[in-house]
ZADO-1210 file (C-alpha; in nm, 4 decimals, padded with zeros to 6 digits):
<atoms>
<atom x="12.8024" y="07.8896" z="25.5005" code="UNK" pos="1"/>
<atom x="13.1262" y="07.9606" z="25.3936" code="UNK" pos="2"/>
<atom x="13.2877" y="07.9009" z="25.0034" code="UNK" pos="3"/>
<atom x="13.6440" y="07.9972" z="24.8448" code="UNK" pos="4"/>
<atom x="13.7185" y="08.0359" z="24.5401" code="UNK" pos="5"/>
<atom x="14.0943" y="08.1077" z="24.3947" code="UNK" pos="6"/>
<atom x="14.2109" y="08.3349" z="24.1370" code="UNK" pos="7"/>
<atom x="14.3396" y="08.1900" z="23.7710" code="UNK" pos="8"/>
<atom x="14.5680" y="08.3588" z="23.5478" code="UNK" pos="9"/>
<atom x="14.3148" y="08.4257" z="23.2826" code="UNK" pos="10"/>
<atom x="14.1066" y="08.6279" z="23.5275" code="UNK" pos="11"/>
<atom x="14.3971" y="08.8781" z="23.6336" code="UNK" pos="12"/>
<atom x="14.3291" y="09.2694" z="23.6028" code="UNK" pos="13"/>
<atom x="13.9366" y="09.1778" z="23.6508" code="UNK" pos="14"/>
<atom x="13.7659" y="09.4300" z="23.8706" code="UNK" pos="15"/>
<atom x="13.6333" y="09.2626" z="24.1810" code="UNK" pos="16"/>
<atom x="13.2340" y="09.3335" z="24.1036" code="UNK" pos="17"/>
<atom x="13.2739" y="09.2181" z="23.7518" code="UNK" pos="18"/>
<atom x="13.4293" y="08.8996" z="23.8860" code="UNK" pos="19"/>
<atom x="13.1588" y="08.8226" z="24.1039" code="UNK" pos="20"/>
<atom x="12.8904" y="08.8806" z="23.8523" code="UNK" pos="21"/>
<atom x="13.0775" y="08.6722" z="23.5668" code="UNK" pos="22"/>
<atom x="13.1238" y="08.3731" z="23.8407" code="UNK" pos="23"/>
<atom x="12.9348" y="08.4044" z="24.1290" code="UNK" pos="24"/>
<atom x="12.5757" y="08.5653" z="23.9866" code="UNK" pos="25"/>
<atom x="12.4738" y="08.8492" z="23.8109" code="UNK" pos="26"/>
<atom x="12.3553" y="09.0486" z="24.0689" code="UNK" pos="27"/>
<atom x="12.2988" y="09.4192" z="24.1299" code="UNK" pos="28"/>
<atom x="12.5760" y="09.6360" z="24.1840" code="UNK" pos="29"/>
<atom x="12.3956" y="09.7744" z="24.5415" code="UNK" pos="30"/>
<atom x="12.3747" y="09.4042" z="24.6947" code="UNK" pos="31"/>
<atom x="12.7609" y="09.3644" z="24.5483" code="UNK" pos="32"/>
<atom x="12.8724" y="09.6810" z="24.7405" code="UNK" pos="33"/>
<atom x="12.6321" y="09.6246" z="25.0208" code="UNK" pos="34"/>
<atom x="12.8003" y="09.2372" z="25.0882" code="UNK" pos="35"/>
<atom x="13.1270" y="09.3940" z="25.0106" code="UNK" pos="36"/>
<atom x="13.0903" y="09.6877" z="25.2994" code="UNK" pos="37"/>
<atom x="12.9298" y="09.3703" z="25.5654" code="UNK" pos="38"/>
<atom x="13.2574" y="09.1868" z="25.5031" code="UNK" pos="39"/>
<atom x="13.0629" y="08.8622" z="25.3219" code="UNK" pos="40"/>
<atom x="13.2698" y="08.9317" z="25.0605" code="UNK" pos="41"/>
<atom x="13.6373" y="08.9185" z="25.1230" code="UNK" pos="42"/>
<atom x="13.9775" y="08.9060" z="24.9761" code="UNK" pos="43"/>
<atom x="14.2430" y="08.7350" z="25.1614" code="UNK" pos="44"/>
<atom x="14.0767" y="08.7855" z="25.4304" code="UNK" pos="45"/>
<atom x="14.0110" y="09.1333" z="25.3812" code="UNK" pos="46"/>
<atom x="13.7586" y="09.3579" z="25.2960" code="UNK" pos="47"/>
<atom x="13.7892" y="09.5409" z="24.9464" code="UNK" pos="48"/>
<atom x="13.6572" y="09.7429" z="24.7163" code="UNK" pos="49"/>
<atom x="13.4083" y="09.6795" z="24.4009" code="UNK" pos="50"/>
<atom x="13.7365" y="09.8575" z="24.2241" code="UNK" pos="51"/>
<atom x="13.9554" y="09.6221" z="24.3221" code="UNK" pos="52"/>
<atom x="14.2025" y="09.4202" z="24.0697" code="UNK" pos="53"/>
<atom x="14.1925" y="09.0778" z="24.1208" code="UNK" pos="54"/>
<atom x="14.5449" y="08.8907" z="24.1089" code="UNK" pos="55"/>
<atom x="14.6911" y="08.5771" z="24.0444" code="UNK" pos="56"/>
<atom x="14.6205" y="08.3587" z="24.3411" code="UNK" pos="57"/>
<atom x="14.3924" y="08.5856" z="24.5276" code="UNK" pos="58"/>
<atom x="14.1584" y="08.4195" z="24.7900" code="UNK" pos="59"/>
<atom x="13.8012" y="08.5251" z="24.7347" code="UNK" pos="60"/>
<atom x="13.6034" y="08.4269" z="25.1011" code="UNK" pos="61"/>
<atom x="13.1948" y="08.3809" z="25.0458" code="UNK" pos="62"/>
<atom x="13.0842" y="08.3928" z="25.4305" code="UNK" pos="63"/>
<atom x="12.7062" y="08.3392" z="25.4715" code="UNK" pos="64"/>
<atom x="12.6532" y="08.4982" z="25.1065" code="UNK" pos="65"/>
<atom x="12.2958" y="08.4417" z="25.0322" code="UNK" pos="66"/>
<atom x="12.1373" y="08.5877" z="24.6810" code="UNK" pos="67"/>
<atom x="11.8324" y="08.5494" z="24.5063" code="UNK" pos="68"/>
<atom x="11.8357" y="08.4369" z="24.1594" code="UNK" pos="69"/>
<atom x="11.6437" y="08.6425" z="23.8865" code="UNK" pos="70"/>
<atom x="11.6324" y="08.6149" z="23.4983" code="UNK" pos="71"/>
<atom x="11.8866" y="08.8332" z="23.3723" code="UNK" pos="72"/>
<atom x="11.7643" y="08.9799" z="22.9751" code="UNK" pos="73"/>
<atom x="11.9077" y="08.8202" z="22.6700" code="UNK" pos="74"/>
<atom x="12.1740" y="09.0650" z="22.5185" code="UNK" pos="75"/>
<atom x="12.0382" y="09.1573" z="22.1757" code="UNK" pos="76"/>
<atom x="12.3444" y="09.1744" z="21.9530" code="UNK" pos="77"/>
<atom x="12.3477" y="09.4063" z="21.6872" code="UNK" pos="78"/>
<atom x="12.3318" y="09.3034" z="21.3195" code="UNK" pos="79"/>
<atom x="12.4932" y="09.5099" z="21.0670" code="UNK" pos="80"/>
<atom x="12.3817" y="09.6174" z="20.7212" code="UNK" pos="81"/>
<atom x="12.5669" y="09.4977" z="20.3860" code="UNK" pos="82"/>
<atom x="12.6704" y="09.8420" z="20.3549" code="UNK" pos="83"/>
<atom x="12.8425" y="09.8447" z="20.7915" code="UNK" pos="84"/>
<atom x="13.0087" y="09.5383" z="20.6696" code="UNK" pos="85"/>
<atom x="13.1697" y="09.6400" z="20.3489" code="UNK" pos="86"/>
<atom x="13.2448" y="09.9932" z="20.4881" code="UNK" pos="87"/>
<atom x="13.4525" y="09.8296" z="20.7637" code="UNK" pos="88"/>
<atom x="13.7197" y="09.7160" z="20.5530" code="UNK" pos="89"/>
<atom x="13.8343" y="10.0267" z="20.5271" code="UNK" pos="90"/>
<atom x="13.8550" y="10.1340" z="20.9543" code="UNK" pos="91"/>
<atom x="14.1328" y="09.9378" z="20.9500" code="UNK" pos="92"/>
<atom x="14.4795" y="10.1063" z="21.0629" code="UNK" pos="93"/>
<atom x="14.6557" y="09.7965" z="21.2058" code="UNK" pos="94"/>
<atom x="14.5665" y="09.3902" z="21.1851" code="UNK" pos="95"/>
<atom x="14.7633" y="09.1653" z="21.4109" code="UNK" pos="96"/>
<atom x="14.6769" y="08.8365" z="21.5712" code="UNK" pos="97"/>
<atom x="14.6590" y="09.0139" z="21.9376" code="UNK" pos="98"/>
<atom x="14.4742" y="09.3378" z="21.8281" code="UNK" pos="99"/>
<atom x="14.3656" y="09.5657" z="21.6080" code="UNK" pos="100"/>
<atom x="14.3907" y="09.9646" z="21.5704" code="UNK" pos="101"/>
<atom x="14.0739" y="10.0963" z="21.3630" code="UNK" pos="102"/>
<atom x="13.9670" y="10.4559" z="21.3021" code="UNK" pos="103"/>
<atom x="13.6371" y="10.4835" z="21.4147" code="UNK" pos="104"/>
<atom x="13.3563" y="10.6985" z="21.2665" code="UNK" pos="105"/>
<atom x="13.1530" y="10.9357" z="21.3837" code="UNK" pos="106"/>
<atom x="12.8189" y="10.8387" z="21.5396" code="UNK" pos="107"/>
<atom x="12.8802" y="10.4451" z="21.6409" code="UNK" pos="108"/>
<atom x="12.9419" y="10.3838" z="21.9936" code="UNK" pos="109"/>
<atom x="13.1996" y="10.1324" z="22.0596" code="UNK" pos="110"/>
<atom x="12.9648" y="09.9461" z="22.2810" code="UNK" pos="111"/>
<atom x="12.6131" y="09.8478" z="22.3072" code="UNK" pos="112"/>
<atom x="12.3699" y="10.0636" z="22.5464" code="UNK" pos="113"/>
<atom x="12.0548" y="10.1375" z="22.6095" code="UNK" pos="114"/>
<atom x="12.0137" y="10.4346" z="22.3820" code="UNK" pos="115"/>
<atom x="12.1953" y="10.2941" z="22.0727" code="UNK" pos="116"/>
<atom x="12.2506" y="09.9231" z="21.9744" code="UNK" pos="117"/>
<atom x="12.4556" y="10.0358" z="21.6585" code="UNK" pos="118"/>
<atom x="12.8422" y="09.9647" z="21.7673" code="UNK" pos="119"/>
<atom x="13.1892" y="09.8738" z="21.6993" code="UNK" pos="120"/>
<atom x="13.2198" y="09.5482" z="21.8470" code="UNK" pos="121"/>
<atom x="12.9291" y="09.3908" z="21.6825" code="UNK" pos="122"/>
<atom x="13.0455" y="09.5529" z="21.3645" code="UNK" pos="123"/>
<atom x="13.3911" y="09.3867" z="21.4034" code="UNK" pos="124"/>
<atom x="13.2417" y="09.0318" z="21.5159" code="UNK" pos="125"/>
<atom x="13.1049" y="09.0070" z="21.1038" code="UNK" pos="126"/>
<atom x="13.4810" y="09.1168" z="21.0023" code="UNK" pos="127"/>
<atom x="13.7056" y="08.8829" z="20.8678" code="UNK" pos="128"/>
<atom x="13.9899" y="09.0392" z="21.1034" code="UNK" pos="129"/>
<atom x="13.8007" y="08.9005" z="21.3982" code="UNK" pos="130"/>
<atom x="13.7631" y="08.5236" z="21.2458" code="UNK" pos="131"/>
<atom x="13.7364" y="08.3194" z="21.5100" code="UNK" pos="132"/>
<atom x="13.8534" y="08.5740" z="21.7085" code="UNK" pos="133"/>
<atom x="13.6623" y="08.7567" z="21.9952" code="UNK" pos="134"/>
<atom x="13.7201" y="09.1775" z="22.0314" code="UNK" pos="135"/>
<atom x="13.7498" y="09.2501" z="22.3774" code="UNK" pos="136"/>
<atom x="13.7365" y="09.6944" z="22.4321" code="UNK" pos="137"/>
<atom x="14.0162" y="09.8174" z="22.6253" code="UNK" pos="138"/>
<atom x="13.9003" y="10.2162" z="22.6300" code="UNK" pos="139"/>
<atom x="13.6360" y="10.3886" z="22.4598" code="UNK" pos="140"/>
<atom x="13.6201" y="10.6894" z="22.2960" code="UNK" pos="141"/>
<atom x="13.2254" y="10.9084" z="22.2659" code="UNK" pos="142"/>
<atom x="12.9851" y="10.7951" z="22.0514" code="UNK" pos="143"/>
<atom x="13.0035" y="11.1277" z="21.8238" code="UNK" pos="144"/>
<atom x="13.3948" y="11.1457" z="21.8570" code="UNK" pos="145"/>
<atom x="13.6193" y="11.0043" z="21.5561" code="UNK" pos="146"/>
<atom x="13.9777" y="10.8573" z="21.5583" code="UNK" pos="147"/>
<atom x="14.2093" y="10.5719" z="21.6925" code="UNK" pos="148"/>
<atom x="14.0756" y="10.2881" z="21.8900" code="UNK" pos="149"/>
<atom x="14.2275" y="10.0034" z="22.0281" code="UNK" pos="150"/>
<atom x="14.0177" y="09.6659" z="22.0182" code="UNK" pos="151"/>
<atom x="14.2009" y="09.3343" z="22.1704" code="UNK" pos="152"/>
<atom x="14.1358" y="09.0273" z="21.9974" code="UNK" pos="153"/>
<atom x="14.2131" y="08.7779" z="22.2998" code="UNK" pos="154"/>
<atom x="14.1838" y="08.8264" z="22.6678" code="UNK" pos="155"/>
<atom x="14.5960" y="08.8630" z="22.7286" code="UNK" pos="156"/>
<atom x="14.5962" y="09.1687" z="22.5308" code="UNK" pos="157"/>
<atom x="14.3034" y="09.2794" z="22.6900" code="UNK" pos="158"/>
<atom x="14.4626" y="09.2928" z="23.0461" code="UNK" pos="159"/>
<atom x="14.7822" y="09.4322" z="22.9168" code="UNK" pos="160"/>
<atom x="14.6363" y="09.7005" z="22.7022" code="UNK" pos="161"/>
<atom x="14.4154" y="09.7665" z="23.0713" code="UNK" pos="162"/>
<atom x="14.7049" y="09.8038" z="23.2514" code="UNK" pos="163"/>
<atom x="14.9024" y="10.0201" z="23.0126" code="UNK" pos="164"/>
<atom x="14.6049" y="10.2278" z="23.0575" code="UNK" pos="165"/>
<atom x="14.6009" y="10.2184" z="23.3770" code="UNK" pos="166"/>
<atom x="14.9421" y="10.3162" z="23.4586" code="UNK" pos="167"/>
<atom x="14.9639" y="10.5904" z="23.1591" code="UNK" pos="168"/>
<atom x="15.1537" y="10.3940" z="22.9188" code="UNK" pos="169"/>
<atom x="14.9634" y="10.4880" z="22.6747" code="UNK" pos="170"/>
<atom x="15.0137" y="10.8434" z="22.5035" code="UNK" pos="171"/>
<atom x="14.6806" y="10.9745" z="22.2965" code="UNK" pos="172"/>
<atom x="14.6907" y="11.2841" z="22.0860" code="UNK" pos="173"/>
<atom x="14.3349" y="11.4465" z="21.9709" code="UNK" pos="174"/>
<atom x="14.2817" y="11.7474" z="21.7539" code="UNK" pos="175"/>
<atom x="14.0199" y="11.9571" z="21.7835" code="UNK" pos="176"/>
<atom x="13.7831" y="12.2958" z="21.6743" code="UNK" pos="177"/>
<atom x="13.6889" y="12.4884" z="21.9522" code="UNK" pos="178"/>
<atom x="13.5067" y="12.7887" z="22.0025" code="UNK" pos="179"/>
<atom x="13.6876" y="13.1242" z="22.0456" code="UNK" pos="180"/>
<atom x="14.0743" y="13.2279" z="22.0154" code="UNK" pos="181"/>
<atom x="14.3186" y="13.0511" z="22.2406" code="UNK" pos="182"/>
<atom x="14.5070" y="13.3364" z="22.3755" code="UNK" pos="183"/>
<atom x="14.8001" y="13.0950" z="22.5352" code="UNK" pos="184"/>
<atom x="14.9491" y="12.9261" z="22.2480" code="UNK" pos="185"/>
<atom x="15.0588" y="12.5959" z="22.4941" code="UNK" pos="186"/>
<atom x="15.0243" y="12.5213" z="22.8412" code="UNK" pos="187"/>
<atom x="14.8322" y="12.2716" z="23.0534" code="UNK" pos="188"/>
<atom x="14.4694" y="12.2347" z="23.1234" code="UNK" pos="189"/>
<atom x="14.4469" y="12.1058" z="23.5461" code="UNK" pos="190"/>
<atom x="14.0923" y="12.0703" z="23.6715" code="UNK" pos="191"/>
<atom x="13.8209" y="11.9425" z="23.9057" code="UNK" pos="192"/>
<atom x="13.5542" y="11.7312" z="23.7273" code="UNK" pos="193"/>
<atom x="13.2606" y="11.6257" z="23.8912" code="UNK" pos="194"/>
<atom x="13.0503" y="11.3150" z="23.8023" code="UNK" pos="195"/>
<atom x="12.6687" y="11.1997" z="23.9356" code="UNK" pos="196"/>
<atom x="12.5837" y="10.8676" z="24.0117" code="UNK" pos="197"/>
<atom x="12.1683" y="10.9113" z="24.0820" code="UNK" pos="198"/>
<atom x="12.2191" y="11.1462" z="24.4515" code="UNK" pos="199"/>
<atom x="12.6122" y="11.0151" z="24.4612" code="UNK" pos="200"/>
<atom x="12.8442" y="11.3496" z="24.3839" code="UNK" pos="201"/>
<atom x="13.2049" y="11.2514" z="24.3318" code="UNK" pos="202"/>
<atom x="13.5174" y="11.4730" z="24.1725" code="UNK" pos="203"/>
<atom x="13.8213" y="11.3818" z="23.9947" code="UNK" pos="204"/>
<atom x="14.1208" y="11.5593" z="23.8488" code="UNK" pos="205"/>
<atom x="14.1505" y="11.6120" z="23.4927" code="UNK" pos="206"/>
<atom x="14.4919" y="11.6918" z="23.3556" code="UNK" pos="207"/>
<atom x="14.5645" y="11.7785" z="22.9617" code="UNK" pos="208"/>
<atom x="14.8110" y="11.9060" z="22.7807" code="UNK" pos="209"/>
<atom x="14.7280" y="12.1393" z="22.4871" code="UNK" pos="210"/>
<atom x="14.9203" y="12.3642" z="22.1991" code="UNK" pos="211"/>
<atom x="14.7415" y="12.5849" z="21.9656" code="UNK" pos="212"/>
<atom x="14.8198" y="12.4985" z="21.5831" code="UNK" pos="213"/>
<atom x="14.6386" y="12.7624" z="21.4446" code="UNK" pos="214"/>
<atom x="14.3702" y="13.0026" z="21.5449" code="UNK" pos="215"/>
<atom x="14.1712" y="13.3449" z="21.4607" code="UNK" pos="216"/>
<atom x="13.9185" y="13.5675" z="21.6440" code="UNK" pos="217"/>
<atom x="13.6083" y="13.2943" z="21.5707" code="UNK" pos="218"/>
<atom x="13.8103" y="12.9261" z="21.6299" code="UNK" pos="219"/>
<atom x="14.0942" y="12.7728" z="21.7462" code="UNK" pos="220"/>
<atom x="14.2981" y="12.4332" z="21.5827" code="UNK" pos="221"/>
<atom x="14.4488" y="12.2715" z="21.9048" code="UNK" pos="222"/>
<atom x="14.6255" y="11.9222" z="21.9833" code="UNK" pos="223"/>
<atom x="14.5403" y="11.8002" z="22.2935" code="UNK" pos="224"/>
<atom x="14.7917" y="11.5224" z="22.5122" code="UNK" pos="225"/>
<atom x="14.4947" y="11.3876" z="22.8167" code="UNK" pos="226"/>
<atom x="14.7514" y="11.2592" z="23.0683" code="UNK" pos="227"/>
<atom x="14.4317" y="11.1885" z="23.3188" code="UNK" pos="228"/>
<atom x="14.1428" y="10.9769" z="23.1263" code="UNK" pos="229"/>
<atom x="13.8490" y="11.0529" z="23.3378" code="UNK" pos="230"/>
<atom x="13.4893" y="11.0703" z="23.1160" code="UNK" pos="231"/>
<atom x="13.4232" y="11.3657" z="22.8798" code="UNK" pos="232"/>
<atom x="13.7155" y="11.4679" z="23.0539" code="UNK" pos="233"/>
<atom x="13.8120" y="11.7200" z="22.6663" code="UNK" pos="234"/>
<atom x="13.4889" y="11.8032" z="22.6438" code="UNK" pos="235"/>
<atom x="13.4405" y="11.9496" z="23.0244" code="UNK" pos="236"/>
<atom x="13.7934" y="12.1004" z="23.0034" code="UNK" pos="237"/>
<atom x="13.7099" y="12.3171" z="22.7385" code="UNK" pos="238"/>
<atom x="13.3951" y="12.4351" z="22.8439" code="UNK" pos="239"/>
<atom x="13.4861" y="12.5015" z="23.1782" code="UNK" pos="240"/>
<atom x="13.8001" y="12.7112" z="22.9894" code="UNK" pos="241"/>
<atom x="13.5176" y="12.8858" z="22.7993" code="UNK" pos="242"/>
<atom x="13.5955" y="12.6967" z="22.4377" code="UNK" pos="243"/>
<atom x="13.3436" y="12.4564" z="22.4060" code="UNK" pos="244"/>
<atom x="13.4602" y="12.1542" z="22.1029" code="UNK" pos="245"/>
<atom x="13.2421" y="12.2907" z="21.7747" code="UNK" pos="246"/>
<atom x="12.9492" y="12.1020" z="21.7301" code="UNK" pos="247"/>
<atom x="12.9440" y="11.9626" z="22.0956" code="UNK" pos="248"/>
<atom x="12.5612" y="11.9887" z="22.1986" code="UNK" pos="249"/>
<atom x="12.5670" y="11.8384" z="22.5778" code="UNK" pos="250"/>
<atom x="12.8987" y="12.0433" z="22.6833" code="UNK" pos="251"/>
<atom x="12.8569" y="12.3947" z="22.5260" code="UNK" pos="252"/>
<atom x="12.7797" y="12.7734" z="22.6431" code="UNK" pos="253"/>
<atom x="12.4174" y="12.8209" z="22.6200" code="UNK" pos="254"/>
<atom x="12.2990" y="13.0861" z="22.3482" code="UNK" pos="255"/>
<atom x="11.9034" y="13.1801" z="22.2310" code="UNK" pos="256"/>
<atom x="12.0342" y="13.1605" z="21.8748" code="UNK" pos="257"/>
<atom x="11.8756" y="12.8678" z="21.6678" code="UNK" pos="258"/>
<atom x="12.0367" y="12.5635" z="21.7027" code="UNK" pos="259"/>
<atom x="12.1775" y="12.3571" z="21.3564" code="UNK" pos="260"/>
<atom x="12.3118" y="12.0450" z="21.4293" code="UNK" pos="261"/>
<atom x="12.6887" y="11.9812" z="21.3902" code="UNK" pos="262"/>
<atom x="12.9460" y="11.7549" z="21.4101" code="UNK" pos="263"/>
<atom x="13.1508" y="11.6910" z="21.6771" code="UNK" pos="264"/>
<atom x="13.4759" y="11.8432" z="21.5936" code="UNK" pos="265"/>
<atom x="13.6997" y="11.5886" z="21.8101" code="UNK" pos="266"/>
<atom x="13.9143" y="11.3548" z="21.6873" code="UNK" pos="267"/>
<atom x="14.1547" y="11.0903" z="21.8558" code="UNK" pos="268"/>
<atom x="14.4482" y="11.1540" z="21.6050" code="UNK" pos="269"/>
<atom x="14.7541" y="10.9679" z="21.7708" code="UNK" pos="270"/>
<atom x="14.8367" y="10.7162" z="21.9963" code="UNK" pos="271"/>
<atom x="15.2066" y="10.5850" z="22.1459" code="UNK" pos="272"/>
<atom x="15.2738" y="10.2688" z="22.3546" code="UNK" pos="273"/>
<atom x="15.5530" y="10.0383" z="22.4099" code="UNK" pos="274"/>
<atom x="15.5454" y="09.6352" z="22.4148" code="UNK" pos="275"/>
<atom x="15.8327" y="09.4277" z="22.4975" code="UNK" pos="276"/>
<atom x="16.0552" y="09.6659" z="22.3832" code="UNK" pos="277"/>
<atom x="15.8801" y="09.7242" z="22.0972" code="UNK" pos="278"/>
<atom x="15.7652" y="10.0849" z="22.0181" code="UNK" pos="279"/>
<atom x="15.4221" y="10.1448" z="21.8809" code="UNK" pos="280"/>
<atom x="15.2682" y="10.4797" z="21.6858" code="UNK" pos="281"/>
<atom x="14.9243" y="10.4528" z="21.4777" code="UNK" pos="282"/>
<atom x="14.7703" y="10.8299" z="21.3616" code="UNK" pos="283"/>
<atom x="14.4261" y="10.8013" z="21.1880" code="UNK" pos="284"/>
<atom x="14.3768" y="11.0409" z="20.9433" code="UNK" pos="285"/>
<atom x="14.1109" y="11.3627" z="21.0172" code="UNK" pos="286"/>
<atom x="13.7398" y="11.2561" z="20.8138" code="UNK" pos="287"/>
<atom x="13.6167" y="11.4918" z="20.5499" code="UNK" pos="288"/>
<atom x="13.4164" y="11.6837" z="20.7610" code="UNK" pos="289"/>
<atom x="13.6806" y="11.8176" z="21.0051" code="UNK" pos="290"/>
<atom x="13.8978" y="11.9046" z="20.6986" code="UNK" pos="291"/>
<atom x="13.6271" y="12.0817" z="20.5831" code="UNK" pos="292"/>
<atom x="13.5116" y="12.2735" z="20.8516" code="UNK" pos="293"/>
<atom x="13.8984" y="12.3368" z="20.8656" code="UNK" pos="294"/>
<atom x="13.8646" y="12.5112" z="20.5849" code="UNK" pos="295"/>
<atom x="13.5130" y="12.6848" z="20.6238" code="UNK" pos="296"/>
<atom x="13.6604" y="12.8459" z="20.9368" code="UNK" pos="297"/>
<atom x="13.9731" y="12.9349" z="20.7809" code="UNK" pos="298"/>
<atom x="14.2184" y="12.7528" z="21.0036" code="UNK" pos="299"/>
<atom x="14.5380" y="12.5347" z="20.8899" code="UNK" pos="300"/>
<atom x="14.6284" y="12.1977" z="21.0367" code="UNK" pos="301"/>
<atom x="14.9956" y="12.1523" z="21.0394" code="UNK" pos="302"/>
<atom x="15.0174" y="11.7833" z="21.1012" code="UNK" pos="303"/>
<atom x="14.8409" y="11.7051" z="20.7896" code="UNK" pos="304"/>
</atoms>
């Protein structure tokens, strides 16, 4: 049994898997890659990867394709407070009709999962920026990490913000408390991350930037420019550099003192971009907490 189905323009930049659970079925990932690998999956006639970016007019080839179909679980969408909903008024940095720029707090994660149904989206659907409006993610930034995030607010933006992404369009700047003195003022961070999937061991390079705005024998202020935007991808690079972000308690040198819980001292502080000529910059101003731990360790922040 053979079926083809043709690519639209509202389904461009979609990653192949994603594609064939949102219009084929919502099926596991394994049988996806499995069907993908046995060529019963094809595009144009030839065999690609879950990865792959679909494009306008691509050929998608269903040759003896055969699935089971199972009940998939209702997504629970979050409902928040009074307080979330007032309080969001004032995340905004930037409201357009194609997307907004918010500065998100500490301790939300920008999506729902299965160890935290608090986050940004459903926040944003009970916004009146997002009237009749639907807020599509375009990056993510960790759950504990504060600072600049860019949600789309229709599916055009989406793909474009994707592909700015994608093709490193898109310049971030972070600040950050670390542990230690920085004894290079500048230079660049260049490692080899590596990432499990269950057994599945797989390693990517991690490239940052970094310049030391002010430091002393117990911390360090530093700006950080990721070039690469692989996961954690700060977070490991300091740690493996032996400064660990203050407050970080999954990436962080191991001591037998007693452990008090911090905050994350990260924070997305910048981002650049260009559209249609058009020349973007948003900075979202440091919370309370890193200013004051600014000041508890005795460091300065010069772009503030």
């Amino acid at each position: 049994m053979r079926k083809i189905h043709y690519i639209s323009n509202d389904l461009l930049n979609t990653r192949l898997d994603r594609w064939i659970r949102k219009n084929i079925h919502n099926i596991p990932q394994s049988l996806i890659e499995k069907s993908l690998r046995k060529g019963k999956i094809k595009v144009n006639n030839k065999k690609k990867k879950s990865s792959y970016k679909m494009q306008l007019g691509d050929k998608v080839t269903l040759n003896n394709f055969t699935y089971t179909a199972t009940k998939s679980k209702k997504k629970v969408i979050y409902k928040p407070s009074k307080q979330e909903k007032s309080g969001a008024e004032k995340i905004f940095i930037e409201n357009n009709e194609d997307f907004v720029v918010i500065n998100k707090p500490s301790g939300i994660s920008v999506q729902s999962g299965t160890k935290s149904r608090k986050n940004i989206l459903d926040i944003l659907k009970s916004t009146k920026e997002f009237e009749n409006h639907i807020p599509y993610p375009v990056h993510r930034i960790d759950k504990e990490t504060t600072g600049i995030l860019i949600v789309a607010k229709n599916r055009k933006y989406a793909q474009l913000f994707t592909s700015l992404f994608r093709i490193r369009k898109i310049h971030k700047v972070y600040l950050c408390i670390v542990v230690g003195e920085f004894k290079k003022r500048e230079g660049t961070l260049d490692d080899t991350l590596f990432y499990y999937e269950g057994d599945k061991k797989t390693k990517a390079r991690a490239i940052t930037h970094f310049k030391v705005l002010d430091s002393n024998k117990g911390y360090t202020l530093i700006k950080l420019n990721p070039v690469t935007g692989r996961k954690h991808q700060l977070r490991k690079q300091l740690l493996i550099h032996g400064h660990p972000v203050l407050g970080d308690e999954k990436y962080r040198i191991i001591s037998n003192k007693k452990k008090i819980k911090e905050n994350l001292m990260l924070h997305a502080y910048q981002i650049n971009f260009t559209i249609s000529n058009t020349k973007y910059k948003f900075i979202a101003k440091t919370p309370e907490i890193f200013k004051t731990t600014l000041n508890e360790k005795y460091l300065k922040n010069s772009l503030q």
